[in-house]
C-alpha positions as CSV (number, residue, x, y, z in Angstrom):
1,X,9.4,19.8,50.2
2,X,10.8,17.7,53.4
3,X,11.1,19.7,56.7
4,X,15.1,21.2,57.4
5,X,17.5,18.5,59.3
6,X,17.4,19.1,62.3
7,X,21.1,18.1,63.3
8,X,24.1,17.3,60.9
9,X,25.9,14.4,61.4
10,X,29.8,13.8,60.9
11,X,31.5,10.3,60.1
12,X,35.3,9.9,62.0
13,X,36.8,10.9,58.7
14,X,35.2,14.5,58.0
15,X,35.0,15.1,62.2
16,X,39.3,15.0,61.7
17,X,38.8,17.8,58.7
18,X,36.6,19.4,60.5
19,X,38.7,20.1,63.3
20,X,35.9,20.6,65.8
21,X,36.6,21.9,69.2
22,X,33.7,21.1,71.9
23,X,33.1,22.5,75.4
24,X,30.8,22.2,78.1
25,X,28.8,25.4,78.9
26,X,29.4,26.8,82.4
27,X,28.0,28.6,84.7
28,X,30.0,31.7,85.9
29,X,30.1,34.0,88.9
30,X,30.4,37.3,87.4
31,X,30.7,41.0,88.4
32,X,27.7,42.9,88.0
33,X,27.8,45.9,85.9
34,X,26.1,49.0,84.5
35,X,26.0,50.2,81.0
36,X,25.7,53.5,80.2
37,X,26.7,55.4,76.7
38,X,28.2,58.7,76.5
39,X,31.0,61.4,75.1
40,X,34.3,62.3,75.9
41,X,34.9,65.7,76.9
42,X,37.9,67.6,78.4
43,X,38.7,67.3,82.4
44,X,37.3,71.1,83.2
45,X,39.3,70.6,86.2
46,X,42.4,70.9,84.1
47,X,40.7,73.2,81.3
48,X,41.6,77.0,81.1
49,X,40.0,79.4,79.0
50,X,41.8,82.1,78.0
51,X,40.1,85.9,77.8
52,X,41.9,89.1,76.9
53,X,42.9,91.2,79.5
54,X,41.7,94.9,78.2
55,X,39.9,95.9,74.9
56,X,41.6,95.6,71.5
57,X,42.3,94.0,68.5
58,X,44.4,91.0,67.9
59,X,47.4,91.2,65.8
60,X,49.4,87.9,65.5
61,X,48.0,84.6,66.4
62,X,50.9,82.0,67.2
63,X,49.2,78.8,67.7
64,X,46.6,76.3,66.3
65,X,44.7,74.1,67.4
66,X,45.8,70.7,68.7
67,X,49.3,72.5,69.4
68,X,50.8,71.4,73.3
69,X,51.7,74.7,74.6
70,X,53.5,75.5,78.0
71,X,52.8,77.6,81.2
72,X,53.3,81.1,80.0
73,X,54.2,80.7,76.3
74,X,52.8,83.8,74.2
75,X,49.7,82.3,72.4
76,X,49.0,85.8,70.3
77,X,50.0,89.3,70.7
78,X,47.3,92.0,70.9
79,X,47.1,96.1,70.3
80,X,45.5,97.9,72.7
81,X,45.1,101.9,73.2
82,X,45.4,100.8,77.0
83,X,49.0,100.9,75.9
84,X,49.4,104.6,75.2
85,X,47.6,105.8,77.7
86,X,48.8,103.6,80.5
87,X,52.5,104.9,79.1
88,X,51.2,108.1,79.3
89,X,50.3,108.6,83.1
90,X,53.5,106.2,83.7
91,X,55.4,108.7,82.2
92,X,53.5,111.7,83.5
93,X,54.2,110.1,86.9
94,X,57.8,109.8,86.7
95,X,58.0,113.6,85.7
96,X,55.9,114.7,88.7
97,X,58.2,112.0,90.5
98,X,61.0,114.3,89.3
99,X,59.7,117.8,89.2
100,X,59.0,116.9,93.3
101,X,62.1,115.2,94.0
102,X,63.8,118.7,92.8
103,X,60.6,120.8,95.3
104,X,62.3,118.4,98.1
105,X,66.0,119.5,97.3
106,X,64.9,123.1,97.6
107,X,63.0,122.6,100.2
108,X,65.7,121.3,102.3
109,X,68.3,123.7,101.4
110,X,65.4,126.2,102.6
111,X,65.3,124.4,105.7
112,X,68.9,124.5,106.0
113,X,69.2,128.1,105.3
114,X,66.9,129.1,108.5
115,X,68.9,127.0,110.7
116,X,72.0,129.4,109.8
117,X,70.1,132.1,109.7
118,X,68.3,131.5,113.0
119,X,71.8,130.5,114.8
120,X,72.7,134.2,113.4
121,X,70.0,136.0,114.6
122,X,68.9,136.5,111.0
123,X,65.4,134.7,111.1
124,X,63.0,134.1,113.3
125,X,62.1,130.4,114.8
126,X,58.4,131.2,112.6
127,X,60.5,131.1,109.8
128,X,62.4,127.8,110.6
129,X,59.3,126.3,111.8
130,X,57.8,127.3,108.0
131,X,60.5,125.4,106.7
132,X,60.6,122.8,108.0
133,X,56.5,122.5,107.8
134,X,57.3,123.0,104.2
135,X,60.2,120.4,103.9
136,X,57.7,117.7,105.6
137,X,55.1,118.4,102.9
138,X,57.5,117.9,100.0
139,X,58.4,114.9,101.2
140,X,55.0,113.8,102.0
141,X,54.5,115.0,98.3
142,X,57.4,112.7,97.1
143,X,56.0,109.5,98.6
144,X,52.7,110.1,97.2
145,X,54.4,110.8,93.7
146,X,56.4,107.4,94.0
147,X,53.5,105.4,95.1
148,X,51.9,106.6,91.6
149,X,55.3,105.8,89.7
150,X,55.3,102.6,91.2
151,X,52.0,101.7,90.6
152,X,51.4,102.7,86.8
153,X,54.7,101.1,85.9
154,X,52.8,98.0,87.9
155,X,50.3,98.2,85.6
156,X,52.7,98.3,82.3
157,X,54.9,95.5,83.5
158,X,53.0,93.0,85.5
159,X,49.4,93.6,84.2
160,X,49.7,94.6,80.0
161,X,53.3,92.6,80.3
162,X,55.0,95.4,77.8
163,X,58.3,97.5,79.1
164,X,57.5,100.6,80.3
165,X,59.0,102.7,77.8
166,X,58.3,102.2,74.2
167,X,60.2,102.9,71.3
168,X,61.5,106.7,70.6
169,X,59.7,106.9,67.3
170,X,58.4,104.7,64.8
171,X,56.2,105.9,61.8
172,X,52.1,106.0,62.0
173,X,50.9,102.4,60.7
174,X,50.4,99.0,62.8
175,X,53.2,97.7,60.4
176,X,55.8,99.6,62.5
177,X,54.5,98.3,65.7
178,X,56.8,96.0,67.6
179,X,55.9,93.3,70.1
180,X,57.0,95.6,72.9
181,X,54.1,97.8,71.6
182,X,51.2,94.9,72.0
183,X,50.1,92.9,74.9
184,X,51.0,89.5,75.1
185,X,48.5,86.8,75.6
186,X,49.7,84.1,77.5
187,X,49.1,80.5,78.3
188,X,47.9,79.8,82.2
189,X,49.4,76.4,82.3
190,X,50.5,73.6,80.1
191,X,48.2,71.7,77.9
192,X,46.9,71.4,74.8
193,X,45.1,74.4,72.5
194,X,41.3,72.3,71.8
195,X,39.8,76.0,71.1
196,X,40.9,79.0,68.8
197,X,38.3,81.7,68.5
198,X,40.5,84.0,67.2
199,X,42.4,85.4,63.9
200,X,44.6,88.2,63.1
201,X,42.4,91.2,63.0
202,X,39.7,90.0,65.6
203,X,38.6,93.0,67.5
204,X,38.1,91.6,71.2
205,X,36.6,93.0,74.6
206,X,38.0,92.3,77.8
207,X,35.3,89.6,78.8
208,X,35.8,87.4,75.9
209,X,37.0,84.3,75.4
210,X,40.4,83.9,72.9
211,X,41.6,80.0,73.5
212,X,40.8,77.1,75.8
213,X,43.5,74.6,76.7
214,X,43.0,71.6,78.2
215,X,45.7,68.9,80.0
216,X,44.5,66.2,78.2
217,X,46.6,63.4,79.9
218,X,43.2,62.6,82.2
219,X,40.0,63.3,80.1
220,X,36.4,63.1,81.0
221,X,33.6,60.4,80.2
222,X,30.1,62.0,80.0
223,X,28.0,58.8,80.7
224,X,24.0,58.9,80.7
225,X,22.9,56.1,83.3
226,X,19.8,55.0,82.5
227,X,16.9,55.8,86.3
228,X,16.6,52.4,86.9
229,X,20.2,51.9,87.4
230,X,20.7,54.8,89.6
231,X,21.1,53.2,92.9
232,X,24.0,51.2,92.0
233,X,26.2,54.5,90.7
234,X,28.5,56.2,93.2
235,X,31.7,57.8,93.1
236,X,34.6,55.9,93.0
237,X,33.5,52.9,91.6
238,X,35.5,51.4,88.6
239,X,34.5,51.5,85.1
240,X,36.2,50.3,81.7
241,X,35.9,52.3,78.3
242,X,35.5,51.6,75.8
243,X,35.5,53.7,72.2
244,X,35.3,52.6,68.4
245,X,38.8,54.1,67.5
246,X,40.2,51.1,70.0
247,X,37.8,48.0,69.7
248,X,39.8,45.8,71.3
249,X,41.0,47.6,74.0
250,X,39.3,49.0,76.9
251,X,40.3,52.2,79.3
252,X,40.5,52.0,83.3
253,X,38.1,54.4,84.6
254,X,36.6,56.0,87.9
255,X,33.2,57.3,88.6
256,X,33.9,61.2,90.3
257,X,30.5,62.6,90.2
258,X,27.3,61.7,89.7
259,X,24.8,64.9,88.9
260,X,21.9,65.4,90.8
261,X,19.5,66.1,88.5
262,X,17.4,63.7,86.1
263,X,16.7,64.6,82.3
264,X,13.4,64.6,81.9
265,X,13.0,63.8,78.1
266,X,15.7,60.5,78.4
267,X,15.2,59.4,81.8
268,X,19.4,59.1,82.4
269,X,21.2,60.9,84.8
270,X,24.9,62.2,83.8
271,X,27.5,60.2,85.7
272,X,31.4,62.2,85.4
273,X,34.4,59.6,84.6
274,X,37.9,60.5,85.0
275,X,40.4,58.5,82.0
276,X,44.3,58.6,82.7
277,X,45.1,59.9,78.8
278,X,49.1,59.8,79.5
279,X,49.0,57.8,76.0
280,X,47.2,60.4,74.3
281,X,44.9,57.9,72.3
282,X,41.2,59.8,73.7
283,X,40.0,62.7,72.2
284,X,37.3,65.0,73.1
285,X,33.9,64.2,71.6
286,X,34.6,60.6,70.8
287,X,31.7,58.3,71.9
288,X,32.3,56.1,74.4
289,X,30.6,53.4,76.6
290,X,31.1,52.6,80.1
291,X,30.5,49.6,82.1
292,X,30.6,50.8,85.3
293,X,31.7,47.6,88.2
294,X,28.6,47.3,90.4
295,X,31.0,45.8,92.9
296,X,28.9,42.8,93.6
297,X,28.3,39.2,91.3
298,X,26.2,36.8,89.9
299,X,25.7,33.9,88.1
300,X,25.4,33.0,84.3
301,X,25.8,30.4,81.6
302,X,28.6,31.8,79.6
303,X,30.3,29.8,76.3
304,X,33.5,31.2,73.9
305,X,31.6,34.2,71.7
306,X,33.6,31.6,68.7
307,X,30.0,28.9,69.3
308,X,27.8,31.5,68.3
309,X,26.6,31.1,64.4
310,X,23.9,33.3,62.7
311,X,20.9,31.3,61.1
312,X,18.3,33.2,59.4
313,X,18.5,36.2,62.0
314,X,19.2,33.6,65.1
315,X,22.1,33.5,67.1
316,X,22.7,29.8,67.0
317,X,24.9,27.1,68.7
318,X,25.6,23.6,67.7
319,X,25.1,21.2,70.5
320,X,26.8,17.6,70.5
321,X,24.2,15.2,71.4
322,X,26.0,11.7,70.7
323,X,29.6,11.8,69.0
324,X,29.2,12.9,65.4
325,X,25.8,14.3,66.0
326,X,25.3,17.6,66.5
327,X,21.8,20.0,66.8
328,X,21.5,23.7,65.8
329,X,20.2,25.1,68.9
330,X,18.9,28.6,69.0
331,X,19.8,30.6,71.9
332,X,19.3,33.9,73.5
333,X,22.3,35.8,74.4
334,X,23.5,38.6,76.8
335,X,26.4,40.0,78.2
336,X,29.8,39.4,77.0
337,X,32.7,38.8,79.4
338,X,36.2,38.8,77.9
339,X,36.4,36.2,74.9
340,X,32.7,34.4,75.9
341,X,29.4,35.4,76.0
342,X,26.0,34.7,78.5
343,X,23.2,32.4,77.3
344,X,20.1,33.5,78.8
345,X,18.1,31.0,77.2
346,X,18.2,27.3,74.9
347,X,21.4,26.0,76.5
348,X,21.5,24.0,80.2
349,X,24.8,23.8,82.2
350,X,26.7,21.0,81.0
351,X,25.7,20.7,77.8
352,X,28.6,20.4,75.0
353,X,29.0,22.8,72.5
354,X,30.9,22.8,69.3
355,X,33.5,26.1,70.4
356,X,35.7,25.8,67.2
357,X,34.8,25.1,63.5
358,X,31.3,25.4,64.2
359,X,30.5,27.2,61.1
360,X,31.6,23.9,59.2
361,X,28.7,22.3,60.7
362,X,26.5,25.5,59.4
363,X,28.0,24.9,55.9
364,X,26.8,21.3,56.4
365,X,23.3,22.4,57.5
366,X,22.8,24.9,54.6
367,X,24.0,22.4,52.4
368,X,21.5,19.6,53.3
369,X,18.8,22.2,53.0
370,X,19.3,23.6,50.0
371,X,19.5,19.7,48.5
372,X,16.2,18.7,50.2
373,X,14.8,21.8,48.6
């Protein structure tokens, strides 16, 4: 067998089918930049978790996830014997409110009694004083007795969130309870429900965790930056995102944080990227890749990414050495900038290169291999 051709050669009438487009390769000033891959994750600066307030067990659940919820729409409603026996001392407190406010009356009238009688020789200033000692303490009682009113109806109304009063009677079973008999659980803010840990029936403690909604119109990029690329990370600096839901289309990004400790086992140190999400395309736990803007340049030899042709494994370009005559040239390629791409090494500066239709030239160069075979 002969050795491959090493170019392919067009006459005037198959370079006009061809349709060849050629371009010099140039060099370019370009920004420098830093690659890092990573997740998205919810902004936890805009991320509530919502716990349960007192012991219980859920009984209606009223969203799912991926609802948008707003500020203080009910997300479940919850029984709790914190109900009974916070209505219990509320309304023990409102009878000792009355059964004092009825001691005060008395007393006064008592009070008023030893004046006449005093103004009539018919009691003794001891006796007024008495009375009016005792008309201070009722009303001393009375203040206390409000105070309590006040605050265990506080604790009804603006802590459990139920009325005060529940219903006169309803039959034994949680079938009969109404949603004035069960705390509401409510959402801190508007957002989005990306958690539910809960059903119907869940028994819950006052420490745990029920929902987590998030304001997902900014979302997070969790980006591992590789040690050696450290220095050039700070906050603020741009980035672009990009994720394999949107190929074409990359997301404006900032660097906000940059942790302060190294993982050991992969050498990259987490770098926190804030993404405006009005559009709603990012979700949470997508995988992403940042190129982070460096904020400084330098110089390549970049051509359109259209030149580049695989043969047997090798990214390779077609270089037009005399008109009609063209050499597969195998190169060594690196970043991509918009539409073109670097070539680190087998191309000079200058050098035209077939941009368009070069893969009729690889048809050609397969062709005349396969014959000489």
């Amino acid at each position: 067998t002969q050795a491959a051709p090493r170019f392919v050669e067009l006459d005037q009438a198959a370079l006009r089918q061809a349709g060849l487009q050629v371009e010099p390769a140039e060099e370019r000033a370009v920004p420098v930049t830093v690659r890092a891959n990573g997740r998205l994750s919810a902004n936890e600066e805009q991320t509530w978790r919502v716990g349960a307030i007192t012991d219980g067990r859920i009984m209606k659940v009223l969203v799912r996830v991926g609802d948008t919820v707003q500020k203080g729409q009910v997300l479940a409603r919850m029984f709790s014997h914190d109900v009974h026996e916070s209505r219990a001392l509320y309304g023990r407190a409102v009878a000792e409110y009355n059964r004092l406010q009825a001691n005060l009356a008395y007393a006064r009238r008592q009070r008023d009694r030893m004046r006449r009688l005093l103004q009539m020789k018919a009691a003794s200033q001891e006796q007024l004083d008495t009375a009016d000692n005792e008309l201070r303490n009722a009303e001393t009682a009375l203040r206390a007795a409000e105070i309590e009113v006040n605050r265990t109806r506080q604790h009804l109304v603006e802590f459990l969130e139920i009325p005060p009063e529940g219903p006169e009677r309803h039959q034994p079973g949680e079938a009969a309870l109404s949603d004035d008999d069960m705390i509401p659980v409510r959402a801190p803010a508007a957002g989005t429900v990306i958690s539910r840990l809960v059903t119907a029936g869940s028994v819950v403690q006052s420490s745990g965790e029920l929902f987590v909604i998030s304001d997902l119109s900014s979302i997070w990029v969790i980006a591992n930056v590789q040690e050696e690329f450290l220095p050039r990370v700070r906050p603020r600096m741009a980035a672009l995102i990009s994720v394999q839901a949107y190929p074409d289309r990359r997301f404006a990004g900032r660097v906000i944080r940059v942790d302060e400790k190294l993982d050991p086992e992969t050498r990259t140190v987490q770098a926190i990227l804030e993404v405006d999400n009005r559009a709603g395309l990012l979700k949470p736990e997508m995988y992403a890749v940042a190129e982070l803007e460096a904020g400084s340049s330098e110089r390549g030899l970049f051509i359109a990414q259209t030149a580049i042709q695989d043969l047997n494994g090798q990214p390779t370009v077609f270089v037009e050495t005399k008109p009609g005559r063209f050499e597969p040239r195998p190169v060594e390629t690196g970043r991509t900038l918009d539409r073109l791409v670097e070539i680190r090494r087998g191309l000079k500066a200058g050098e035209r290169v077939v941009t368009e239709g070069s893969f009729v030239l690889k048809s050609h160069l397969l062709k005349s291999t396969l014959s000489e075979d």
